[in-house]
N, CA, C and O atoms as CSV, one atom per row, in Angstrom:
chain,resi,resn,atom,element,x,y,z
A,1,UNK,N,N,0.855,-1.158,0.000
A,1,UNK,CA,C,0.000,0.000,0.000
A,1,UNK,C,C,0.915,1.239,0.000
A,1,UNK,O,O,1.962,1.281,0.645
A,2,UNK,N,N,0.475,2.191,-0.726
A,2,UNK,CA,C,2.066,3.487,-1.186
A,2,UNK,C,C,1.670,4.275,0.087
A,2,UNK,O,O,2.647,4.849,0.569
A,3,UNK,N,N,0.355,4.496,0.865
A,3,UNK,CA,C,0.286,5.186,1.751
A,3,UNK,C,C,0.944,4.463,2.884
A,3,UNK,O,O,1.485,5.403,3.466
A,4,UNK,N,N,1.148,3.720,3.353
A,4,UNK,CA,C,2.021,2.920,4.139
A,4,UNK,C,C,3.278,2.991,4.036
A,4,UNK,O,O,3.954,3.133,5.055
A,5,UNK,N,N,3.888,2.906,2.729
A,5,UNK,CA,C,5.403,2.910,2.382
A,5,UNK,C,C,5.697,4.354,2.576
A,5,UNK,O,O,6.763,4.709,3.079
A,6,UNK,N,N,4.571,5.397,2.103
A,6,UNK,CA,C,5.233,6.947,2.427
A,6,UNK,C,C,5.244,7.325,3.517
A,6,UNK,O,O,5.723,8.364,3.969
A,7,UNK,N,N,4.626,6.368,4.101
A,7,UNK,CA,C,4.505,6.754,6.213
A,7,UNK,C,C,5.623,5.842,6.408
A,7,UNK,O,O,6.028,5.988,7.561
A,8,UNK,N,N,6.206,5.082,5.865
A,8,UNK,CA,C,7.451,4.766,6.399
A,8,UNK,C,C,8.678,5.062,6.513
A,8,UNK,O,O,9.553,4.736,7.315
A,9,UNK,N,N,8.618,6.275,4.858
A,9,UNK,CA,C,9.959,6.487,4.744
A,9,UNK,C,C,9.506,7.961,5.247
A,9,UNK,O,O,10.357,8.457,4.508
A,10,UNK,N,N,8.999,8.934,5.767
A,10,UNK,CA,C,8.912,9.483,6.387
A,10,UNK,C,C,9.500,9.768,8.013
A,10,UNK,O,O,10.023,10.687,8.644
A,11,UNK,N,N,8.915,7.925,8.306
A,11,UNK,CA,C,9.621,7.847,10.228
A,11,UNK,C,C,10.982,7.943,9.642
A,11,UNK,O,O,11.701,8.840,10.082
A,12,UNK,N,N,11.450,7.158,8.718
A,12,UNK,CA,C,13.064,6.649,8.634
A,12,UNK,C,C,13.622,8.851,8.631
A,12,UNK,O,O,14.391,9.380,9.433
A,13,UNK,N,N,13.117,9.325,7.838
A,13,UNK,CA,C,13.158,11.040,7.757
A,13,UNK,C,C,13.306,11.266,8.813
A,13,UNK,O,O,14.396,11.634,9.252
A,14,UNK,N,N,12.252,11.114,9.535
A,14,UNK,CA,C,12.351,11.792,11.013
A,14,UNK,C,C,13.677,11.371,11.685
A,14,UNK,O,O,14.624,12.129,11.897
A,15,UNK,N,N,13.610,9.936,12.019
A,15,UNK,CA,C,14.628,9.345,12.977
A,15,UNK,C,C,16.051,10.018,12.519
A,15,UNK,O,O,16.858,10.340,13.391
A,16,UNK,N,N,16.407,10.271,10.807
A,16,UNK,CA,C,17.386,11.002,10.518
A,16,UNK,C,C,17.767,12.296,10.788
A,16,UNK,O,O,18.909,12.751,10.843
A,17,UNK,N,N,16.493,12.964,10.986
A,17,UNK,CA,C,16.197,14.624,11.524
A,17,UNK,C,C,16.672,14.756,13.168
A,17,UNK,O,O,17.488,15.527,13.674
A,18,UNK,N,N,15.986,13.890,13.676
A,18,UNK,CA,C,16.542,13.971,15.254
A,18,UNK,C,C,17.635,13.297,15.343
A,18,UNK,O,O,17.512,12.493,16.267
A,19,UNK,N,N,18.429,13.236,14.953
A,19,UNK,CA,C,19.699,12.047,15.108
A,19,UNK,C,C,20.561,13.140,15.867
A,19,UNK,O,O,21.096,13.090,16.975
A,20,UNK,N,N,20.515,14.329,14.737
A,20,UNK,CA,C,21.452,15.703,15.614
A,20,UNK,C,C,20.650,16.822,16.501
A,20,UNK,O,O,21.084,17.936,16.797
A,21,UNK,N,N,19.436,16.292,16.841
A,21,UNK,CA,C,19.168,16.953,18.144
A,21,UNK,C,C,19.942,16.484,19.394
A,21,UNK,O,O,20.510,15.415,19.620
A,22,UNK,N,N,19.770,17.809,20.282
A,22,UNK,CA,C,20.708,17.721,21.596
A,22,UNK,C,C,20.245,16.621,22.577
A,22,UNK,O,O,19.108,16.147,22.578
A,23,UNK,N,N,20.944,16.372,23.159
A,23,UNK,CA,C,20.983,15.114,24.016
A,23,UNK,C,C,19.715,15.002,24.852
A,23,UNK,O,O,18.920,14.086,25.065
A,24,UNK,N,N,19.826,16.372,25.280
A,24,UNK,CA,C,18.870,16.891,26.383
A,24,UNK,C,C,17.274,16.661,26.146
A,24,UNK,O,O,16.434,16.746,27.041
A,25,UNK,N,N,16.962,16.308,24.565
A,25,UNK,CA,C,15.561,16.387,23.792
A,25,UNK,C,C,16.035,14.809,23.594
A,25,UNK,O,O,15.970,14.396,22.436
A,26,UNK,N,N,16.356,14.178,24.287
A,26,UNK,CA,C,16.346,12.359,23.591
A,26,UNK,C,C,14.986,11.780,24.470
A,26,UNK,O,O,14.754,10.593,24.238
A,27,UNK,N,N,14.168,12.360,25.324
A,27,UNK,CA,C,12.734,12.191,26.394
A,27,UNK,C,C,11.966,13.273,25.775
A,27,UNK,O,O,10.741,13.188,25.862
A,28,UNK,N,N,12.575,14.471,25.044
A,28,UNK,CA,C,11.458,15.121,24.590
A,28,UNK,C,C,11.117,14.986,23.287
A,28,UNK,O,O,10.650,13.904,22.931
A,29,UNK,N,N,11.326,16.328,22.084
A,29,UNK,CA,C,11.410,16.453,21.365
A,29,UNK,C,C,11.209,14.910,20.530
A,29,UNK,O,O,10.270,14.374,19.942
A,30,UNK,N,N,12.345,14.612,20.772
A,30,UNK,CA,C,13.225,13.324,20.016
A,30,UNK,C,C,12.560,12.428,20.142
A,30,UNK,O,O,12.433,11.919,19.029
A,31,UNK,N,N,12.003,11.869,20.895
A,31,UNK,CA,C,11.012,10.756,21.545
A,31,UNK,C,C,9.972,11.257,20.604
A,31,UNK,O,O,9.795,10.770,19.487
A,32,UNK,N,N,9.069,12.575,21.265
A,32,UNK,CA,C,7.966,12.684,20.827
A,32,UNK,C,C,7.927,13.004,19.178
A,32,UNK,O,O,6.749,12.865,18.852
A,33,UNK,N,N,8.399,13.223,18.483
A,33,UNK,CA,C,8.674,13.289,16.945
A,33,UNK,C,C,8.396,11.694,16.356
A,33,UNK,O,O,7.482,11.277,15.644
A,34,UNK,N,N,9.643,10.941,16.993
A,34,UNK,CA,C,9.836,9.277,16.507
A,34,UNK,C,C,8.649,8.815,16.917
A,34,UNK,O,O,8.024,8.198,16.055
A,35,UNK,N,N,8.095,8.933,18.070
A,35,UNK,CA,C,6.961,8.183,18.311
A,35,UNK,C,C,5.205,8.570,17.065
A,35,UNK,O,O,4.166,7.998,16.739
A,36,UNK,N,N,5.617,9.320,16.926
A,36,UNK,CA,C,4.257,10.450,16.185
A,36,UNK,C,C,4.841,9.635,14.784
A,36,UNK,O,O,4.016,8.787,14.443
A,37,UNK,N,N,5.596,9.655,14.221
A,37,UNK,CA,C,6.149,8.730,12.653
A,37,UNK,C,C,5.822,7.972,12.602
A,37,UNK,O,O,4.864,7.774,11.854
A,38,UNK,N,N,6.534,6.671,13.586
A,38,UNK,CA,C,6.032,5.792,13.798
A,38,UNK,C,C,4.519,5.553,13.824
A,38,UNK,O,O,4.015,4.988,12.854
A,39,UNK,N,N,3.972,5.828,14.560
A,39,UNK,CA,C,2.556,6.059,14.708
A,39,UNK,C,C,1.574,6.004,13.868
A,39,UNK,O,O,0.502,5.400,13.922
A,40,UNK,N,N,2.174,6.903,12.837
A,40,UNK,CA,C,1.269,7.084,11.587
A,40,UNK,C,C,1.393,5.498,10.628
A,40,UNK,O,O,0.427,4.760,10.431
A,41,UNK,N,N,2.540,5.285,10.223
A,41,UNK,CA,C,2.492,4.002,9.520
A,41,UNK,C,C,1.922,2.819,10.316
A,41,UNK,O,O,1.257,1.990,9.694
A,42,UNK,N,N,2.076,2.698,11.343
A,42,UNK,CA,C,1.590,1.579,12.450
A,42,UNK,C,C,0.292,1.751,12.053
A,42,UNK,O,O,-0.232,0.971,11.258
A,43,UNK,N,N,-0.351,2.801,12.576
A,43,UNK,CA,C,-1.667,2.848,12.503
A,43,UNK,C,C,-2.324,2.397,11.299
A,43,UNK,O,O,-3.375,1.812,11.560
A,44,UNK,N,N,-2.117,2.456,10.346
A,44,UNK,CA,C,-1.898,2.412,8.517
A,44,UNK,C,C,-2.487,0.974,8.380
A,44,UNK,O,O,-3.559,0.490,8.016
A,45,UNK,N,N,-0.830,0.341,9.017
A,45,UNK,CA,C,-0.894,-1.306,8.950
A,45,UNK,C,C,-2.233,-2.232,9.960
A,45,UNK,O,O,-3.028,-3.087,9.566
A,46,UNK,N,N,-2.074,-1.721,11.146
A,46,UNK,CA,C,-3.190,-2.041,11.747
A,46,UNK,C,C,-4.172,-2.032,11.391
A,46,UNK,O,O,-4.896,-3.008,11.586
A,47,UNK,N,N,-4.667,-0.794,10.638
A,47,UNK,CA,C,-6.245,-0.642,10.246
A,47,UNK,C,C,-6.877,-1.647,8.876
A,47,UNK,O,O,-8.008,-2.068,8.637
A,48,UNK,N,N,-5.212,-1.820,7.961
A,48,UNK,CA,C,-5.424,-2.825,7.020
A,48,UNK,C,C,-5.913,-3.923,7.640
A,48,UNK,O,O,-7.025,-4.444,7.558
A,49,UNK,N,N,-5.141,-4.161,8.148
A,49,UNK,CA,C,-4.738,-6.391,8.807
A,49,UNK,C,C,-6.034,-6.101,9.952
A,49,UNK,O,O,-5.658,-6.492,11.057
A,50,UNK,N,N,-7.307,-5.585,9.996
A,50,UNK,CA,C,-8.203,-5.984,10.592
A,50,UNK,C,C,-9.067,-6.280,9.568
A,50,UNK,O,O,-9.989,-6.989,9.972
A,51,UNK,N,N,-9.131,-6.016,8.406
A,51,UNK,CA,C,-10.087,-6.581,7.325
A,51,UNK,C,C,-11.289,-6.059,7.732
A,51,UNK,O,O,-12.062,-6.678,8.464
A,52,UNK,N,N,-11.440,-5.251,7.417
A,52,UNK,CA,C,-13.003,-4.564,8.504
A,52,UNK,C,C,-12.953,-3.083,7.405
A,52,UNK,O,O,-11.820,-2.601,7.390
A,53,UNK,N,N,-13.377,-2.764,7.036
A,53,UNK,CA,C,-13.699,-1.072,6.090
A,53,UNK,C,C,-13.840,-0.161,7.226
A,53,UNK,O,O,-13.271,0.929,7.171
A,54,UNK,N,N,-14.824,-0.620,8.678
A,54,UNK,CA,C,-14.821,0.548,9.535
A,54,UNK,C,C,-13.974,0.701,10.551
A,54,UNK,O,O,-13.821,1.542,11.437
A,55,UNK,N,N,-13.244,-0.703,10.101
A,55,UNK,CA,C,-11.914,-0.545,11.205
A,55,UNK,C,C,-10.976,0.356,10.770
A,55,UNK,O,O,-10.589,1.335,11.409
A,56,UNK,N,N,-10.522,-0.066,9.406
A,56,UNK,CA,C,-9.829,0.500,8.432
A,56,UNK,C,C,-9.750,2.092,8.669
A,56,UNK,O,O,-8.773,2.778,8.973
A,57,UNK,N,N,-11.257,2.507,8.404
A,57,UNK,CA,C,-11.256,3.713,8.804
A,57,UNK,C,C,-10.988,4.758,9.722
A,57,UNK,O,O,-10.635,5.931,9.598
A,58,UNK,N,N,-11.266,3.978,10.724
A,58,UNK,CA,C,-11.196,4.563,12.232
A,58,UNK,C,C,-9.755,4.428,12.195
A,58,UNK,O,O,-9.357,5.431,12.788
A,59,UNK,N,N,-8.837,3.809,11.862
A,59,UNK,CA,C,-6.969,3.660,12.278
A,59,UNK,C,C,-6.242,4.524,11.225
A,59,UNK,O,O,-5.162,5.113,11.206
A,60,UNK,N,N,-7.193,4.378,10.418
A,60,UNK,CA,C,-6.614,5.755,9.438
A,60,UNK,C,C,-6.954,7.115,10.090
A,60,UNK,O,O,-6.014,7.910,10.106
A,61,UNK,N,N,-7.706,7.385,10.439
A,61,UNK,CA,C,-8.578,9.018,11.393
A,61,UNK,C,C,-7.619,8.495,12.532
A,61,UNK,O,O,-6.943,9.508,12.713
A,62,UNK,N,N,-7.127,7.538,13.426
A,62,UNK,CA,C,-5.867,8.106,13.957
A,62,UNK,C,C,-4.705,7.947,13.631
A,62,UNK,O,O,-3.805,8.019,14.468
A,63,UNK,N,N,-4.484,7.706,12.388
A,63,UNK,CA,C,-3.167,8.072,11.530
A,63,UNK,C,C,-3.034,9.808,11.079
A,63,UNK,O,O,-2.121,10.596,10.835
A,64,UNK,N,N,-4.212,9.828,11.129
A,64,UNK,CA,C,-4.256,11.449,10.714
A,64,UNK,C,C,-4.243,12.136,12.106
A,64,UNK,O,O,-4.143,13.362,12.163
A,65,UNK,N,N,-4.322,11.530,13.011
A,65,UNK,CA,C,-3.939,12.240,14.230
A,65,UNK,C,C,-2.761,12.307,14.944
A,65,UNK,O,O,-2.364,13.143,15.756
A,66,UNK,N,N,-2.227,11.221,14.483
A,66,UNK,CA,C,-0.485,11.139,14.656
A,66,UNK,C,C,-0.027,12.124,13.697
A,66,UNK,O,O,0.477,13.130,14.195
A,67,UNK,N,N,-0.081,12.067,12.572
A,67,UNK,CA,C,0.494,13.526,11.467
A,67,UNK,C,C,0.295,14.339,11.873
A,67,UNK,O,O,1.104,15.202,11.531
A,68,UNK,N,N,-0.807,14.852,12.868
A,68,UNK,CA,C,-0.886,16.146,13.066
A,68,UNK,C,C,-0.301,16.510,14.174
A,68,UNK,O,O,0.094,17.666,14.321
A,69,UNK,N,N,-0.117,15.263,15.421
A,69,UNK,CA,C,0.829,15.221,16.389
A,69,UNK,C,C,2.191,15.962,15.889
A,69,UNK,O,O,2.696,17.003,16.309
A,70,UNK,N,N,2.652,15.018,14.776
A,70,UNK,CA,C,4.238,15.081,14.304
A,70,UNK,C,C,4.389,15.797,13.763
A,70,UNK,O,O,5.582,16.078,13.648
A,71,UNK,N,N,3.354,16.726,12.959
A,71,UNK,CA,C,3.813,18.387,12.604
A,71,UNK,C,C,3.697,19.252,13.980
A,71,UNK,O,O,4.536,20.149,14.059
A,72,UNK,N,N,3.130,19.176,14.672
A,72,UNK,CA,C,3.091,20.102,15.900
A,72,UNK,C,C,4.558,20.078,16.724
A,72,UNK,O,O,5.215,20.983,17.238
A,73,UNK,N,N,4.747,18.767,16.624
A,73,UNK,CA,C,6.137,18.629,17.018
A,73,UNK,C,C,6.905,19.434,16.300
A,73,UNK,O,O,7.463,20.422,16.778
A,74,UNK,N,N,7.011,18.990,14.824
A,74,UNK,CA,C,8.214,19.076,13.925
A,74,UNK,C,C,7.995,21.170,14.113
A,74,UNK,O,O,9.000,21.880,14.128
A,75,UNK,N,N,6.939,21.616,14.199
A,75,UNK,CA,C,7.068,23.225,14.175
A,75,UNK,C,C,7.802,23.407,15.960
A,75,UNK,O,O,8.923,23.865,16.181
A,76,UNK,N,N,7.465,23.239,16.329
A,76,UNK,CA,C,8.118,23.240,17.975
A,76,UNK,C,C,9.701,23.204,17.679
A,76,UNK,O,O,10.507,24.067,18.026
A,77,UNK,N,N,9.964,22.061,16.988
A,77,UNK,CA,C,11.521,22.045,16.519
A,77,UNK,C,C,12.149,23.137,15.824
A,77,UNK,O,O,13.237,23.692,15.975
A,78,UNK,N,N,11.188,23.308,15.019
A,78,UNK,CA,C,11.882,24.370,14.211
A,78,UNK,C,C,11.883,25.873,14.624
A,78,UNK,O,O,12.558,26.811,14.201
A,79,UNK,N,N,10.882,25.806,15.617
A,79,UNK,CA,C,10.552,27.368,16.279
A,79,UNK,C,C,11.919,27.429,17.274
A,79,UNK,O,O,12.566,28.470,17.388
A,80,UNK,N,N,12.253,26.246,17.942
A,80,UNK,CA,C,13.323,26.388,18.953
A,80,UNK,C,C,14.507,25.993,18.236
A,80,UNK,O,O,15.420,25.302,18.687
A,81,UNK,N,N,14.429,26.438,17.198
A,81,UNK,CA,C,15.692,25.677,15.615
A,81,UNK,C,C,16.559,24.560,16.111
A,81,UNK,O,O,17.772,24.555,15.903
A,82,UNK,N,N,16.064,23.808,16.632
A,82,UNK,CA,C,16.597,22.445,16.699
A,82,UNK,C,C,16.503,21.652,15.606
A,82,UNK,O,O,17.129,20.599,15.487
A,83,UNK,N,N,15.563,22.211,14.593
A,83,UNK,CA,C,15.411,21.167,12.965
A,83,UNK,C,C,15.655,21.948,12.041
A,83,UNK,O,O,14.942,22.947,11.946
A,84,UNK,N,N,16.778,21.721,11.045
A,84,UNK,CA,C,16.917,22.671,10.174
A,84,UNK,C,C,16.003,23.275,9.076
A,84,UNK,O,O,15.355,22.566,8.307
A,85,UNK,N,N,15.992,24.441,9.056
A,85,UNK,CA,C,15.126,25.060,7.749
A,85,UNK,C,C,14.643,23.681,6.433
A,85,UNK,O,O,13.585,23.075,6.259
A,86,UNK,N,N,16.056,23.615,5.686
A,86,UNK,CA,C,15.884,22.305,5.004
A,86,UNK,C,C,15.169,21.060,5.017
A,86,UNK,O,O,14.593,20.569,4.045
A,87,UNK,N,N,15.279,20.297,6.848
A,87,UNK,CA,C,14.630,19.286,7.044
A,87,UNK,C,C,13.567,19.432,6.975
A,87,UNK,O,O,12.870,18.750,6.224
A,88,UNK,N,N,12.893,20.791,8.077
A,88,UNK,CA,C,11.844,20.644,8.369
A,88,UNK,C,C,11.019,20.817,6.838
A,88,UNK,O,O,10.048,20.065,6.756
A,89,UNK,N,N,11.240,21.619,5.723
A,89,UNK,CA,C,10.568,21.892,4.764
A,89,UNK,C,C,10.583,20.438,4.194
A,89,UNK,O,O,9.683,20.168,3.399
A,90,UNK,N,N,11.347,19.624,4.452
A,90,UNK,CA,C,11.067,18.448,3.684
A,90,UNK,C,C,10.112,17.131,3.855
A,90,UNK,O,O,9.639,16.323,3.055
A,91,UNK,N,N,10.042,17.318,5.485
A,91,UNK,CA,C,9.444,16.650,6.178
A,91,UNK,C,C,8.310,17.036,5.835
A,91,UNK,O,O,7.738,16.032,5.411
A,92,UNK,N,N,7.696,17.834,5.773
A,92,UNK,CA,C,6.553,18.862,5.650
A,92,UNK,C,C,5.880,18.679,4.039
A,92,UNK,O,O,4.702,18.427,3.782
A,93,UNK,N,N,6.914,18.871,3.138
A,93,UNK,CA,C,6.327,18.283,1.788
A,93,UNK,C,C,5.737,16.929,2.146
A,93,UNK,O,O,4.523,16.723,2.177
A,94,UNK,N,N,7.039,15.652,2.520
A,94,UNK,CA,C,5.803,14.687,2.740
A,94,UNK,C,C,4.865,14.297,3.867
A,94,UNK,O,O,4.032,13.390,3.843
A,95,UNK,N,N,5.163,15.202,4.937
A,95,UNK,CA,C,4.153,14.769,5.662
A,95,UNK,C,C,2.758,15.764,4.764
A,95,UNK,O,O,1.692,15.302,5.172
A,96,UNK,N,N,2.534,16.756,3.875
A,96,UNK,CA,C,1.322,17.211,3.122
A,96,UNK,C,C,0.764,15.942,1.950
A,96,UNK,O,O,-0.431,15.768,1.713
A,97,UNK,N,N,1.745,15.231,1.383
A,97,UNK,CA,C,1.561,14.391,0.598
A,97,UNK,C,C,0.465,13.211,1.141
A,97,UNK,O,O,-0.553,12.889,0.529
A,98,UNK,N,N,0.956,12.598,2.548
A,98,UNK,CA,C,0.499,11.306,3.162
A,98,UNK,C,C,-0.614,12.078,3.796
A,98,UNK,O,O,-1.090,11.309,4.631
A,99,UNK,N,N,-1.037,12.807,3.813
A,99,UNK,CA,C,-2.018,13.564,4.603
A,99,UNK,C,C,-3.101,13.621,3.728
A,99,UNK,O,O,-4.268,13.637,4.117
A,100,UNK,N,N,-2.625,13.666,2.111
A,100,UNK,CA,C,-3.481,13.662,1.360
A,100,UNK,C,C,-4.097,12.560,1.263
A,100,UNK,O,O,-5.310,12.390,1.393
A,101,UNK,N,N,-3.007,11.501,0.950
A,101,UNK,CA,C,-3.373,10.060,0.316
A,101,UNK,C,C,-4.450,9.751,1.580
A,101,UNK,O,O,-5.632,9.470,1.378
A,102,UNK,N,N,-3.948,9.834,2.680
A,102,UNK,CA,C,-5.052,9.288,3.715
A,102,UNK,C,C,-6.470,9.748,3.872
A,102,UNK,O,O,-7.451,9.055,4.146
A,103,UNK,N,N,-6.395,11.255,3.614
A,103,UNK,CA,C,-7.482,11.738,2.918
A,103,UNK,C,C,-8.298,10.908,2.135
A,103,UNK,O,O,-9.394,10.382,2.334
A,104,UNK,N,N,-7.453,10.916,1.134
A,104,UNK,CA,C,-8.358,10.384,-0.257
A,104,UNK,C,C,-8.585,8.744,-0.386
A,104,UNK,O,O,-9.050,8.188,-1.381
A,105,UNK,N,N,-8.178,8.123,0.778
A,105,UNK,CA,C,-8.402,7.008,1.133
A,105,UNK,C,C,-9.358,6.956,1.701
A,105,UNK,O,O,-10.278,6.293,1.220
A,106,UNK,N,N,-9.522,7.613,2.913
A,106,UNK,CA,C,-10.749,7.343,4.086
A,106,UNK,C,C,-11.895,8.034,2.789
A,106,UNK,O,O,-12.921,7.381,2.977
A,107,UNK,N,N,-12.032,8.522,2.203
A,107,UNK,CA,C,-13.286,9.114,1.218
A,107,UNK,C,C,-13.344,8.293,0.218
A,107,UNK,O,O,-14.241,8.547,-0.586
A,108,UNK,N,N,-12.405,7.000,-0.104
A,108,UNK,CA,C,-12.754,6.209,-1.421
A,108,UNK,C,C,-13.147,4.936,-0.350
A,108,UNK,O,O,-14.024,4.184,-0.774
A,109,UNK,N,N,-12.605,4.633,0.944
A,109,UNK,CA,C,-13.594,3.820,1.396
A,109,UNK,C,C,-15.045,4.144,2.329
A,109,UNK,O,O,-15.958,3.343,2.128
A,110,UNK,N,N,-15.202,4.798,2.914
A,110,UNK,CA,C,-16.527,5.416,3.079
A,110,UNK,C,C,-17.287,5.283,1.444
A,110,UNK,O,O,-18.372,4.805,1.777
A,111,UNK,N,N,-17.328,5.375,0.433
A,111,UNK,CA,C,-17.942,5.644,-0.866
A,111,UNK,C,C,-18.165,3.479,-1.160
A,111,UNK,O,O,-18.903,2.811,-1.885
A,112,UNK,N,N,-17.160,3.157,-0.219
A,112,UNK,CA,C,-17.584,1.733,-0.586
A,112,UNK,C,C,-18.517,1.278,0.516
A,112,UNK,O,O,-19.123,0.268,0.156
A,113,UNK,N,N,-18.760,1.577,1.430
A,113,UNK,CA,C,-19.164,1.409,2.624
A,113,UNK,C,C,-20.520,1.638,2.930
A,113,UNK,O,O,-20.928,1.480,4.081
């Protein structure tokens, strides 16, 4: 599923983004970023492998709540410039991308439903 694979290489993004945050953000920041990535693809896979359309749905609506976790983060980072200009804009292209697809997922299954 490409929405799955782009929520994956996204965490792998992140985990590369915080690699050079300060030590001191390895319980904050750093944690809470990786965990919110993670999150989103987990959720992804879970909602598949229940075989259910309204399961499906519901783990996608909190996949979209982890993305929105992990941009809140990722601006926090960048407001306290712990994430560079560069990263964060990149992160940000695809975290807008997977935001879509999940979008346009939860509305092509609701339409089957």
């Amino acid at each position: 599923m490409k929405v799955w694979q782009q929520a994956i290489e996204l965490a792998v993004h992140c985990y590369r983004a915080t690699d050079g945050f300060p030590k001191s953000e390895v319980y904050g920041l750093t944690a809470q970023i990786r965990r919110a990535a993670a999150s989103v693809a987990a959720n992804i896979a879970e909602g598949h492998g229940r075989e259910n359309t309204g399961s499906f749905i519901q783990f996608l609506r909190i996949a979209q709540g982890s993305l929105k976790e992990l941009e809140t983060h990722m601006i926090i980072a960048r407001k306290v410039e712990i994430l560079l200009a560069s990263q964060f804009q990149s992160l940000m292209e695809q975290y807008d991308e997977i935001g879509r697809m999940i979008r346009a997922l939860i509305r092509s299954l609701q339409e089957k439903a």
